[in-house]
C-alpha positions as CSV (number, residue, x, y, z in Angstrom):
1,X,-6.5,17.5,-0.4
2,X,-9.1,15.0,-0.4
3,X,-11.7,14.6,2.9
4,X,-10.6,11.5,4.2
5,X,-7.2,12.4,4.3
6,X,-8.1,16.0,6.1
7,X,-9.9,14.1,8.7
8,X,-7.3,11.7,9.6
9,X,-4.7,14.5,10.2
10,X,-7.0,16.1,12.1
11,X,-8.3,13.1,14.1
12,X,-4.3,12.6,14.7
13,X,-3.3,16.2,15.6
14,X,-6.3,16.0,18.6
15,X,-5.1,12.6,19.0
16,X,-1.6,14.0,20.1
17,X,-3.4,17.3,21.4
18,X,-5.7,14.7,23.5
19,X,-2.4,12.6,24.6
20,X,0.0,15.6,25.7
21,X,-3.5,17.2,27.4
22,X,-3.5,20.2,25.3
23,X,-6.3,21.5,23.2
24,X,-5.0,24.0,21.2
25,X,-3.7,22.5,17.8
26,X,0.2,22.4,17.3
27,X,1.4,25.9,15.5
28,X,3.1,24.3,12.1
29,X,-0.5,23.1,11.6
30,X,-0.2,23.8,8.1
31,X,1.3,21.7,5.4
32,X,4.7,22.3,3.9
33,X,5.4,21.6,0.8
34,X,8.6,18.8,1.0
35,X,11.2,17.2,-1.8
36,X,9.9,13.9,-2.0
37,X,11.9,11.2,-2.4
38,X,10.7,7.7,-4.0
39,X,10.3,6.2,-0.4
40,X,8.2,9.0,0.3
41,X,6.0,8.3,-2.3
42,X,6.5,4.5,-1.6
43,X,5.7,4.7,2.1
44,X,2.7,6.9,1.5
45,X,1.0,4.6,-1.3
46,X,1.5,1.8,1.2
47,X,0.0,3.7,4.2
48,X,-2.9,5.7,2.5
49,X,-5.4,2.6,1.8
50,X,-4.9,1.8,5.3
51,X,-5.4,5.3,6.9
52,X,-8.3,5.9,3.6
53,X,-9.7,2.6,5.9
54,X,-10.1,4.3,9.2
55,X,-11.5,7.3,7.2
56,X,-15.3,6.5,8.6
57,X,-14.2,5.3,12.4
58,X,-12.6,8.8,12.6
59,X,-15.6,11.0,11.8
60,X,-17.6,8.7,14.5
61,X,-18.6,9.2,18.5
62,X,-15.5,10.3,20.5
63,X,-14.6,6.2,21.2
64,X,-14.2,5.9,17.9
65,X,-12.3,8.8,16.8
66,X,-9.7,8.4,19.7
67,X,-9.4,4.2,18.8
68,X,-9.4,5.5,14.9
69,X,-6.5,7.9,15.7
70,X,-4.2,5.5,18.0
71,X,-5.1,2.6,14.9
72,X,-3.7,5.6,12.3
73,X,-0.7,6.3,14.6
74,X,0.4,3.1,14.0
75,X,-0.6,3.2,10.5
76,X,1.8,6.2,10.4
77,X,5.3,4.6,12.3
78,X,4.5,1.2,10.7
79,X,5.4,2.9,7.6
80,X,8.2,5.6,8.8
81,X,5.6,8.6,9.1
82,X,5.5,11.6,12.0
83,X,2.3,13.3,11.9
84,X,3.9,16.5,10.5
85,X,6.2,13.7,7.9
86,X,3.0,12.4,6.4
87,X,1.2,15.8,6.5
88,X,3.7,17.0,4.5
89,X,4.6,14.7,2.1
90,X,-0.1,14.2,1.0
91,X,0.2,18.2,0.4
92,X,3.5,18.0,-1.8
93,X,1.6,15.0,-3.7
94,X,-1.2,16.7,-4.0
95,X,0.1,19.5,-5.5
96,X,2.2,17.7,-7.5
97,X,-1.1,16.0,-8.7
98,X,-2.7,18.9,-9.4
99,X,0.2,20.7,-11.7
100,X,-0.2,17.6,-13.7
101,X,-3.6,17.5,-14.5
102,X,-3.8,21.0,-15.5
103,X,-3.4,21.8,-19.3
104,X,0.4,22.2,-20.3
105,X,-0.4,26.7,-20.4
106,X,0.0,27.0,-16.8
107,X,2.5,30.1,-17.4
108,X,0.3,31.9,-19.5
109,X,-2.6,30.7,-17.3
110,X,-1.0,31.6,-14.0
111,X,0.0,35.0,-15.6
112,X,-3.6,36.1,-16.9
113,X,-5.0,35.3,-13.5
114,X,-2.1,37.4,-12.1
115,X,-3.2,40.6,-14.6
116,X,-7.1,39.9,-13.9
117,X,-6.8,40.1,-10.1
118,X,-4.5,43.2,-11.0
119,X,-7.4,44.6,-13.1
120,X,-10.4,43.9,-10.3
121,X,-8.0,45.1,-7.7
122,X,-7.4,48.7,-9.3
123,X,-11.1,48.9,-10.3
124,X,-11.6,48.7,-6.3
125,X,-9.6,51.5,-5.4
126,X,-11.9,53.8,-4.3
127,X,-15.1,52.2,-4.2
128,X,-14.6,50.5,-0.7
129,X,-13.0,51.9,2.2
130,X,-9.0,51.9,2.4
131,X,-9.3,48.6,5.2
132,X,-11.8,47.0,2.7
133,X,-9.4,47.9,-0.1
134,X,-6.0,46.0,1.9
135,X,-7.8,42.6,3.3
136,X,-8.8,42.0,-0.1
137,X,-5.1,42.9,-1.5
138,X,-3.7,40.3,0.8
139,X,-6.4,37.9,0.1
140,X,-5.7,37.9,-3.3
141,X,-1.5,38.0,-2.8
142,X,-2.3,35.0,-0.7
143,X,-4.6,33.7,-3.3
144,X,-1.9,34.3,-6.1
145,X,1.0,32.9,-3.9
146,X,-1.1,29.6,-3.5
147,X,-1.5,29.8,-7.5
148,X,1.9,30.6,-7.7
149,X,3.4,27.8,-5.0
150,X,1.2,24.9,-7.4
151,X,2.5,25.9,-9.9
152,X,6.2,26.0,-9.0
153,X,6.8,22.2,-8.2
154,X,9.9,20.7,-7.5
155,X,11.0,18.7,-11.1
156,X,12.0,15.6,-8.8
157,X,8.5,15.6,-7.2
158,X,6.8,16.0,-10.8
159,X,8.9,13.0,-11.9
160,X,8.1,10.3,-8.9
161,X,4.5,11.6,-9.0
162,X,4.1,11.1,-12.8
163,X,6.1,7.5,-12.0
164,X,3.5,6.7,-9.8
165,X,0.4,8.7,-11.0
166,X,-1.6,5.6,-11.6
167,X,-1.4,3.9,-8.0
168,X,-1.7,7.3,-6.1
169,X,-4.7,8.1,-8.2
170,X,-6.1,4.8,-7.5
171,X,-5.3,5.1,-3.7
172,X,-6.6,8.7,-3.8
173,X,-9.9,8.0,-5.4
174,X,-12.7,8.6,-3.2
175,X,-14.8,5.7,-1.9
């Protein structure tokens, strides 16, 4: 996910943290990957530039990032967004993005990586300790699942993105 779309859901998620007088960050911080629908996509090319705009204003002195974040609020409801909508629907773009501009072996890609982290895995076994040995077998499952969860896109999502691949790219593009 690109920088300037990190910082505005972050700015927004202390924005809301800020408002409700909390500080710890909401639990379903992380993104979900969402069927999009050709709104979706619609409302998001719409409100990026706009939200890309208050990029700068939200990495600035606390003034700033609170105005930036009540400004990208309204960005957000202007164009039929919740936090957690918009959140959502970048990280199911963005992955969609990313399946297609990788070359057309992703299986067979996807698979060898599988076998390779197999390979360094089993060579492991036995040269670190047994806790050692686990936290890297989950970070790689995780690792894998990531891999795994790009790879298996929705074929709806592949076909609005690839509809619109030229005007998110442009709206994606950094500064």
């Amino acid at each position: 996910m690109k920088r300037w779309m990190i910082a505005i859901v972050l700015v927004l998620l202390s924005a809301d943290a800020f408002a409700q007088k909390k500080v710890q960050m909401p639990s379903s911080g992380r993104p979900e990957m969402v069927l999009l629908t050709p709104g979706d996509v619609a409302d998001f090319s719409a409100a990026a530039p706009e939200l890309k705009a208050l990029g700068a204003a939200a990495q600035g002195t606390d003034p700033e990032k609170t105005a930036a974040a009540a400004q990208a609020m309204d960005v957000l409801k202007r164009h039929g967004f919740s936090q957690e909508r918009f959140r959502n629907v970048s990280y199911s773009i963005a992955l969609a993005l990313s399946v297609l501009r990788q070359e057309q072996n992703s299986d067979e890609r996807l698979a060898t990586a599988r076998d390779e982290e197999q390979k360094r895995l089993a060579e492991m076994k036995g040269k670190v300790s047994p806790e050692q040995y686990e936290q890297t077998r989950r970070q790689l499952d995780a690792a894998l699942g990531t891999l795994a969860q790009i790879h298996n896109q929705p074929t709806e999502n592949l076909r609005l993105v690839t509809e619109h691949r030229t005007a998110l790219e442009a709206v994606l593009k950094p500064n």
